[in-house]
DRENDO-1510 file (C-alpha; in Angstrom, 1 decimal, always signed):
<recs>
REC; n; res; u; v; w
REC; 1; UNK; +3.9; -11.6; +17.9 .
REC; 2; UNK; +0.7; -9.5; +18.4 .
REC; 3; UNK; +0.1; -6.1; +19.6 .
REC; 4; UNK; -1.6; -7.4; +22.5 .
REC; 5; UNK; +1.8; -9.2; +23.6 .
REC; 6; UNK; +3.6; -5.7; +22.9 .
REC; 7; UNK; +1.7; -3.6; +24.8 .
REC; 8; UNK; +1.4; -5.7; +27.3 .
REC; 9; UNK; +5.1; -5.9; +27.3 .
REC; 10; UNK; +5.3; -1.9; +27.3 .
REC; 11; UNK; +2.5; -1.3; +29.9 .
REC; 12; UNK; +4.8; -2.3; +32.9 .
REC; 13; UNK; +7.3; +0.3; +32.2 .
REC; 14; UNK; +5.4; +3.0; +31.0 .
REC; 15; UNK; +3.3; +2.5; +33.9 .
REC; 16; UNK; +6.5; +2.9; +36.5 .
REC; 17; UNK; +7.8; +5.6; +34.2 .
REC; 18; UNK; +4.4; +7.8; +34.7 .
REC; 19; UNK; +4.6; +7.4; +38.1 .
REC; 20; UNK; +7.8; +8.7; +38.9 .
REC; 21; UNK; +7.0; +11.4; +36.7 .
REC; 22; UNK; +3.5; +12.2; +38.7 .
REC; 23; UNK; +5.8; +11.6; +41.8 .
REC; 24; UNK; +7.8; +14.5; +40.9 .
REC; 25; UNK; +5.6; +16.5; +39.8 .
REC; 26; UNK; +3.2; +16.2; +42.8 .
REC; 27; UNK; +6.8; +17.1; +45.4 .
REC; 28; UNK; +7.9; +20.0; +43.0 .
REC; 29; UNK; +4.0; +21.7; +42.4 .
REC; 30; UNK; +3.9; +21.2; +46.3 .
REC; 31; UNK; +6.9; +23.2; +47.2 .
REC; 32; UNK; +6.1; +25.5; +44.3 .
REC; 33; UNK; +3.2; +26.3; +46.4 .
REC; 34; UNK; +4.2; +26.5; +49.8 .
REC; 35; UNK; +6.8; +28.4; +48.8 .
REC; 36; UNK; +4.4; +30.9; +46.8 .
REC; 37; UNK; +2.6; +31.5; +49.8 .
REC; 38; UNK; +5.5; +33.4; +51.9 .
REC; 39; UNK; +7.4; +34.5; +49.2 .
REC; 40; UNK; +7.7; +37.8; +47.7 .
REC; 41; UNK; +7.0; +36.5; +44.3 .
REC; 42; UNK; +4.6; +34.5; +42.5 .
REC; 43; UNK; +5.1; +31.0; +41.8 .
REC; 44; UNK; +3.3; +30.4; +38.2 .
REC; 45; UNK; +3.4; +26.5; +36.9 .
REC; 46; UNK; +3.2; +25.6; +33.3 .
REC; 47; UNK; +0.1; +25.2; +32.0 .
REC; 48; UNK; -1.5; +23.9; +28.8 .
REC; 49; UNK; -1.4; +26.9; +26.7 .
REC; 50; UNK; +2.8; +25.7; +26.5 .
REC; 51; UNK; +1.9; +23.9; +23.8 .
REC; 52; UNK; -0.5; +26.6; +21.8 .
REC; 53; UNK; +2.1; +29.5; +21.3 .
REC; 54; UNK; +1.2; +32.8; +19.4 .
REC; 55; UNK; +1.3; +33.3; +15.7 .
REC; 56; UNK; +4.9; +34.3; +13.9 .
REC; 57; UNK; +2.9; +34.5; +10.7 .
REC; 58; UNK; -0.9; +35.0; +9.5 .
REC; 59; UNK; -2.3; +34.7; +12.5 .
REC; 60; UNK; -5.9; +33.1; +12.4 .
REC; 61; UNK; -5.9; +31.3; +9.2 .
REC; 62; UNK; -5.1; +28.3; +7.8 .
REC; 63; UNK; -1.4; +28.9; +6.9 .
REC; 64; UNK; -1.0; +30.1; +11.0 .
REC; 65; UNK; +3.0; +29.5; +11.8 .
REC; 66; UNK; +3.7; +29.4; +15.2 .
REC; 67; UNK; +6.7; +28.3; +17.2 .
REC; 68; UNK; +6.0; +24.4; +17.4 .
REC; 69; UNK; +5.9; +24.6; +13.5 .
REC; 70; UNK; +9.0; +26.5; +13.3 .
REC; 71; UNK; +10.8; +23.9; +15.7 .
REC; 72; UNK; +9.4; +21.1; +13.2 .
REC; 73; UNK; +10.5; +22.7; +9.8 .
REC; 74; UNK; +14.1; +23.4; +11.7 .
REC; 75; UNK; +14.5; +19.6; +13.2 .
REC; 76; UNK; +13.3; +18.1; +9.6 .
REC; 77; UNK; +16.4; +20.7; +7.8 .
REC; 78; UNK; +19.0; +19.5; +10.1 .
REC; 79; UNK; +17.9; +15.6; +10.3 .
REC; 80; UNK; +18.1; +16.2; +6.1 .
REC; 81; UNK; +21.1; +17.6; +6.2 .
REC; 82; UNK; +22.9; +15.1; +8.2 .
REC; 83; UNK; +21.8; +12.3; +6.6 .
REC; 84; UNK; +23.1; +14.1; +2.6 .
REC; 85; UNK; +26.3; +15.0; +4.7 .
REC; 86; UNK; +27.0; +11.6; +5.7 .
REC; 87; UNK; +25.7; +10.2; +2.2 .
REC; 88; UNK; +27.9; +12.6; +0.1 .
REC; 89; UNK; +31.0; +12.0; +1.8 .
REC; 90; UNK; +30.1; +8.2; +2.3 .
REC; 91; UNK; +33.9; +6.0; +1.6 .
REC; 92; UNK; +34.7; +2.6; +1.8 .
REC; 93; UNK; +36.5; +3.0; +5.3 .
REC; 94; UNK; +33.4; +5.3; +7.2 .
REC; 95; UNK; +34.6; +8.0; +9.0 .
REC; 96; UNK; +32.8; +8.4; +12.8 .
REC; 97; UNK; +29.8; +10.4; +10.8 .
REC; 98; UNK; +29.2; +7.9; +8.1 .
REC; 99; UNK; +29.6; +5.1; +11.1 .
REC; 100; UNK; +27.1; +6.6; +13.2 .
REC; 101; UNK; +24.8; +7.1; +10.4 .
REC; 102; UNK; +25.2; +3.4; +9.4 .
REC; 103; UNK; +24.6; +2.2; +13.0 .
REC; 104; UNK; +21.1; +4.1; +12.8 .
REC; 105; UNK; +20.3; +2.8; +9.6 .
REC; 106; UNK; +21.3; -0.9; +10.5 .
REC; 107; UNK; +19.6; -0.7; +13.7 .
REC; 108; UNK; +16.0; +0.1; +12.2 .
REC; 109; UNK; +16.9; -2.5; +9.3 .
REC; 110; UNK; +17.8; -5.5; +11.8 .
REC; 111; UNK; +16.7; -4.4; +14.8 .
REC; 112; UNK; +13.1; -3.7; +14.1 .
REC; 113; UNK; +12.4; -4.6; +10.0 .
REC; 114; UNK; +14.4; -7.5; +9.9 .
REC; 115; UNK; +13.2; -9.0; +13.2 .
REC; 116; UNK; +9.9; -8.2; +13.2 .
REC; 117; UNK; +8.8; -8.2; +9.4 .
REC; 118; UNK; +11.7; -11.2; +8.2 .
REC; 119; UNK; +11.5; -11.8; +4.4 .
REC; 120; UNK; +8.8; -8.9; +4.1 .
REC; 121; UNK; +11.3; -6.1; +5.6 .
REC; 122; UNK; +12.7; -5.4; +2.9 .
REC; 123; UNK; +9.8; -4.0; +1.4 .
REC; 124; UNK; +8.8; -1.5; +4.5 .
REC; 125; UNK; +12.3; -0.4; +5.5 .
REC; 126; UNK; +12.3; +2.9; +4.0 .
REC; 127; UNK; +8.8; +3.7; +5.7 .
REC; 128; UNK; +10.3; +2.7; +9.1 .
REC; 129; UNK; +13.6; +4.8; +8.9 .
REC; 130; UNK; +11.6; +7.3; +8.7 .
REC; 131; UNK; +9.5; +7.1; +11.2 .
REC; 132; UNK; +12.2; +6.4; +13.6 .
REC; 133; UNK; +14.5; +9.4; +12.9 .
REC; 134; UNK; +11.6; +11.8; +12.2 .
REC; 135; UNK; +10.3; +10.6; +15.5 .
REC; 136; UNK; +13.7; +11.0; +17.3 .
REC; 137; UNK; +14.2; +14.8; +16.1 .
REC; 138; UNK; +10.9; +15.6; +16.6 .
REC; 139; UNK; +11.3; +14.2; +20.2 .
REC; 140; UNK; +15.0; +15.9; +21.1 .
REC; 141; UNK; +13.8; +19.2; +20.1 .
REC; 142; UNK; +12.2; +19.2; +23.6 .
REC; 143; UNK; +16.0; +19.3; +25.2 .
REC; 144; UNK; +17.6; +21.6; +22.8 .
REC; 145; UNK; +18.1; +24.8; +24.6 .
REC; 146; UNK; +16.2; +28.0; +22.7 .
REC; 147; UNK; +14.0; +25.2; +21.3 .
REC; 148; UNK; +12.6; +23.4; +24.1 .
REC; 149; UNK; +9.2; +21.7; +23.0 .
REC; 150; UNK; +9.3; +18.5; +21.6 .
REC; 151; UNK; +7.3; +18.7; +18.4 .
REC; 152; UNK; +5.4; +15.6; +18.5 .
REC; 153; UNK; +3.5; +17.0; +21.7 .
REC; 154; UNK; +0.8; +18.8; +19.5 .
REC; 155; UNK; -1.1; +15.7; +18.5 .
REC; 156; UNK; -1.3; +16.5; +14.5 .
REC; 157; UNK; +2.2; +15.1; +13.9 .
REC; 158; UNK; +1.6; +12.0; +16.1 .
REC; 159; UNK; -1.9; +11.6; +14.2 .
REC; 160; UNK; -0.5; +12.2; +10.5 .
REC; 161; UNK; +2.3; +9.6; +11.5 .
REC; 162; UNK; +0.0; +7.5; +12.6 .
REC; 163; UNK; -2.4; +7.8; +9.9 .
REC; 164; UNK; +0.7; +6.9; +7.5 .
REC; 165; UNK; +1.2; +3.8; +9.2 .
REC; 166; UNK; -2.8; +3.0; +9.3 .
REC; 167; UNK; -3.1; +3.5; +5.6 .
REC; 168; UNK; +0.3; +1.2; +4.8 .
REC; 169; UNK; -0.9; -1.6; +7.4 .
REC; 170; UNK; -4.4; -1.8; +5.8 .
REC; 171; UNK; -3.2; -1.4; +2.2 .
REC; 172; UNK; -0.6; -4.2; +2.1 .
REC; 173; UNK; -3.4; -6.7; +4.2 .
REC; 174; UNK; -5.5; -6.2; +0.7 .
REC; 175; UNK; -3.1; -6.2; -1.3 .
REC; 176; UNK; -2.1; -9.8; -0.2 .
REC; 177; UNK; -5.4; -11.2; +0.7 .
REC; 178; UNK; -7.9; -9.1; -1.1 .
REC; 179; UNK; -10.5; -6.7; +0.6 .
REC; 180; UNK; -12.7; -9.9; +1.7 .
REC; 181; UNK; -10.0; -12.0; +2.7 .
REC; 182; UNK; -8.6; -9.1; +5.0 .
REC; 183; UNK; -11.3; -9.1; +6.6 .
REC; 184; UNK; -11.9; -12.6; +7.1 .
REC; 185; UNK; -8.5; -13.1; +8.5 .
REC; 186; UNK; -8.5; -9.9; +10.4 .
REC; 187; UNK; -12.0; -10.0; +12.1 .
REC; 188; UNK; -12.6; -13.7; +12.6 .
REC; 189; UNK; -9.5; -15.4; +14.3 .
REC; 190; UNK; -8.7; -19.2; +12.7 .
REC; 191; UNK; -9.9; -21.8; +15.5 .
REC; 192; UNK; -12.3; -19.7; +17.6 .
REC; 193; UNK; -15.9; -21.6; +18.2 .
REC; 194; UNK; -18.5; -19.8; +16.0 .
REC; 195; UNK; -20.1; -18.1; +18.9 .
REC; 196; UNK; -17.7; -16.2; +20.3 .
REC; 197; UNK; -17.3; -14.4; +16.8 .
REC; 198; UNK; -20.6; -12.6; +18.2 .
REC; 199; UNK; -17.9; -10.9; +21.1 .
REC; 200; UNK; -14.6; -11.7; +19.2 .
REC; 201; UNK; -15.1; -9.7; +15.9 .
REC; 202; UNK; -16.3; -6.5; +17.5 .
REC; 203; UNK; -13.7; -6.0; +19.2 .
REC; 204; UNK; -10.9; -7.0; +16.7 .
REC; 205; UNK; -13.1; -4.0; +14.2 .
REC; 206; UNK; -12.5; -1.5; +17.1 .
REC; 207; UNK; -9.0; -2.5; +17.0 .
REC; 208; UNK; -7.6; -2.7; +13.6 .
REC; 209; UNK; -9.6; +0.4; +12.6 .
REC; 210; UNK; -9.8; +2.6; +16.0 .
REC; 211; UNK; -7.3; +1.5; +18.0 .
REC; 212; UNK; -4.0; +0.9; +16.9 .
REC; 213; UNK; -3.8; +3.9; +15.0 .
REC; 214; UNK; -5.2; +6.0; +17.9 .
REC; 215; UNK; -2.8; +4.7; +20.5 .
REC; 216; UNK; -0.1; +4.8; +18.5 .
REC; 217; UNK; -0.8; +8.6; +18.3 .
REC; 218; UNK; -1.7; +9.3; +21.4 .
REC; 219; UNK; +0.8; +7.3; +23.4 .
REC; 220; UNK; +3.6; +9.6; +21.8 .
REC; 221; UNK; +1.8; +12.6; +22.2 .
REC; 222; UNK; +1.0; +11.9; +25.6 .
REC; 223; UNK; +4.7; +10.9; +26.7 .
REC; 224; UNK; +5.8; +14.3; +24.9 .
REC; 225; UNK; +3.1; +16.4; +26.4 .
REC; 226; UNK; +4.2; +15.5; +30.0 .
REC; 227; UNK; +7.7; +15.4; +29.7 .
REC; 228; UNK; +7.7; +18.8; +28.5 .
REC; 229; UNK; +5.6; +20.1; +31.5 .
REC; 230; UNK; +7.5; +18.3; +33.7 .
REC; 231; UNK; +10.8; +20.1; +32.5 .
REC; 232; UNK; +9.3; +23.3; +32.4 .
REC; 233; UNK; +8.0; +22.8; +35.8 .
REC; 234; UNK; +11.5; +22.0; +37.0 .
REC; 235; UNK; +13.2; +24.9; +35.6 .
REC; 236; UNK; +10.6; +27.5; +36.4 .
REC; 237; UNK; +10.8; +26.4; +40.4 .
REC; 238; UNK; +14.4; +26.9; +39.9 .
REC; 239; UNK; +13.8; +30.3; +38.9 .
REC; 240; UNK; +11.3; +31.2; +41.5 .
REC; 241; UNK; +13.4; +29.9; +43.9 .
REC; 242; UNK; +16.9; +31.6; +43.3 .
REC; 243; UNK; +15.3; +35.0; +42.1 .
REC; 244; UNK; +12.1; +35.3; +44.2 .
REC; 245; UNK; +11.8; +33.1; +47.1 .
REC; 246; UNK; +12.8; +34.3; +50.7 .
REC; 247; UNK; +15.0; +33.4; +52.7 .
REC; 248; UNK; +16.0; +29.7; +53.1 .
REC; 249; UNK; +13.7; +28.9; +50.5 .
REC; 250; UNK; +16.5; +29.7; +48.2 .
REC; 251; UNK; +17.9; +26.9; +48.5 .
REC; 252; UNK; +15.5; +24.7; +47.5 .
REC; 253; UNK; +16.6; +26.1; +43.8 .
REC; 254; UNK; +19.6; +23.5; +44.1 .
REC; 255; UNK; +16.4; +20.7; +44.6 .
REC; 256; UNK; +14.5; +21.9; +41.8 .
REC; 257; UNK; +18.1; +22.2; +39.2 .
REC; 258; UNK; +19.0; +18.9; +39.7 .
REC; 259; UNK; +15.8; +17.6; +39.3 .
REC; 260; UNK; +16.0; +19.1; +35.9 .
REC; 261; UNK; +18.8; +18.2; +34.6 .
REC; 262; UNK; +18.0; +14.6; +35.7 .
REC; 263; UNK; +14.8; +14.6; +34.1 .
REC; 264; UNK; +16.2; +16.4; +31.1 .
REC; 265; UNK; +18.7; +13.1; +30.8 .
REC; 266; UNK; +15.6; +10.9; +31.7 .
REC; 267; UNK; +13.3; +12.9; +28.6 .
REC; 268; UNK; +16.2; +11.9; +26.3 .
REC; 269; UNK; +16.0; +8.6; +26.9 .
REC; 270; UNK; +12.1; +8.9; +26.9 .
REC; 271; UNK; +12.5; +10.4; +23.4 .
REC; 272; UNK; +14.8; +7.8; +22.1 .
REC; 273; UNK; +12.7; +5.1; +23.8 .
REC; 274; UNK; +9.2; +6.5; +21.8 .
REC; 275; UNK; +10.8; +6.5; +18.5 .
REC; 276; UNK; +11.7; +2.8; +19.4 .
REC; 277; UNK; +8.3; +2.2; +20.3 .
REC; 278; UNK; +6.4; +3.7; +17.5 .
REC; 279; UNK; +8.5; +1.9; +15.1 .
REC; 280; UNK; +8.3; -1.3; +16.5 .
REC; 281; UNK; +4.5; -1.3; +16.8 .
REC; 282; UNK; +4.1; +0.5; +13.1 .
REC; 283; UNK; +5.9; -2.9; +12.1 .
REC; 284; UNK; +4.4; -5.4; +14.2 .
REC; 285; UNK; +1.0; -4.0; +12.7 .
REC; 286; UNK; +1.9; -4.3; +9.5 .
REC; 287; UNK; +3.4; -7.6; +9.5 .
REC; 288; UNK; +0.3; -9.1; +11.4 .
REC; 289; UNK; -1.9; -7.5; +8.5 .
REC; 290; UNK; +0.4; -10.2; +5.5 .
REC; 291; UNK; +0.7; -13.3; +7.9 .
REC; 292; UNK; -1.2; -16.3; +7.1 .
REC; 293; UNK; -2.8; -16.0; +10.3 .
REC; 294; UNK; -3.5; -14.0; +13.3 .
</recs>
């Protein structure tokens, strides 16, 4: 399995999934401003500054703590405190938190580690629980009411995430083959004419070094990013429309609700779905970096 074949796999539905999205949000923004025009309010979409809130604490340095940081240090406290919950109290017969715990656990392990990595998934499985249930709380924070950002839509968390996966990926390849036989079985592909290295090999730098840790990044802070606007789009309209539209326009606050709700079940999945995701490729790229061959 390559991460050719995996994207390719994912393209189709994250393809469908961004139109629906651009769907909605072209019919919403639409009525939004239709109805801002003979209304007595004012209709005012989210914009990008969601996702660059004021300071709580030194504002303008380096230590800046702002509400996105906040809902990070508050999903990392309860995912750790679930997890020593469900380990102190851990029995032989599992109660239904212990169980559900164990489910999570055994789906990264056999699921992902286990299927992708085989015999070597031992070694990484630690590193991949991780990454799935810090990416899962990060994600659901977007859908927790009084939260309501996911906090894997500012790109630092998806790049340091990332980066930890680049670093682990490149490190075990040299550890198996040595820095020049990495690079030999990374960069030249076994049974390739000798020409085509001169097209090959260029683009297989670009994509160990550039691109598999940048997509990885940005395809989760990209899913985040709009999933979020699209729910604070939703919700706002509902607003306008129940408190400041006129007239029959009102009603077009039941529309804009049960859009919201329905994408806020659809963002769940979304945020399950990209934890999945990252995972899968972080272990697909490692396990390509130890095979014999590529």
């Amino acid at each position: 399995m390559t991460d050719r074949s995996i994207d390719a796999c994912l393209q189709g539905s994250r393809r469908r999934g961004h139109e629906h999205r651009e769907f909605a949000l072209s019919t919403i923004a639409t009525i939004g401003l239709l109805s801002a025009s003979g209304a007595s309010g004012e209709f005012h979409p989210p914009s990008i500054s969601e996702f660059f809130p004021s300071a709580i604490f030194f504002e303008g340095s380096f230590l800046e703590f702002n509400r996105i940081m906040l809902v990070r240090v508050l999903a990392a406290i309860v995912l750790i405190a679930l997890f020593v919950i469900a380990a102190r109290r851990a029995k032989l017969v599992p109660g239904r938190g212990q169980n559900i715990a164990e489910m999570g656990l055994d789906f990264v392990r056999v699921s992902i580690a286990d299927e992708i990595l085989g015999h070597n998934a031992r070694r990484y499985v630690p590193m991949l629980t991780t990454i799935f249930f810090a990416i899962l709380a990060f994600n659901i924070t977007g859908v927790i009411p009084l939260l309501n950002i996911g906090s894997t839509a500012l790109i630092g968390l998806p790049l340091l995430l990332a980066g930890w996966v680049y670093v682990v990926y490149l490190a075990s390849g040299i550890q198996k083959f040595g820095l020049l036989g990495y690079l030999k079985t990374s960069l030249f592909p076994p049974g390739v004419p000798w020409f085509l290295y001169f097209l090959i090999t260029p683009i297989e730098i670009l994509q160990v070094f550039v691109f598999r840790p940048v997509t990885l990044a940005l395809r989760l802070a990209a899913n985040m990013i709009a999933g979020h606007l699209l729910l604070v789009l939703c919700f706002s309209a509902t607003q306008f429309f129940f408190f400041e539209a006129a007239g029959a326009l009102k009603a077009m606050g039941v529309v804009s609700l049960a859009a919201g709700l329905g994408f806020t079940l659809f963002e769940m999945l979304v945020a399950a779905l990209q934890a999945y995701v990252f995972t899968l490729l972080a272990a697909v790229y490692i396990s390509m970096s130890i095979e014999e061959e590529h």
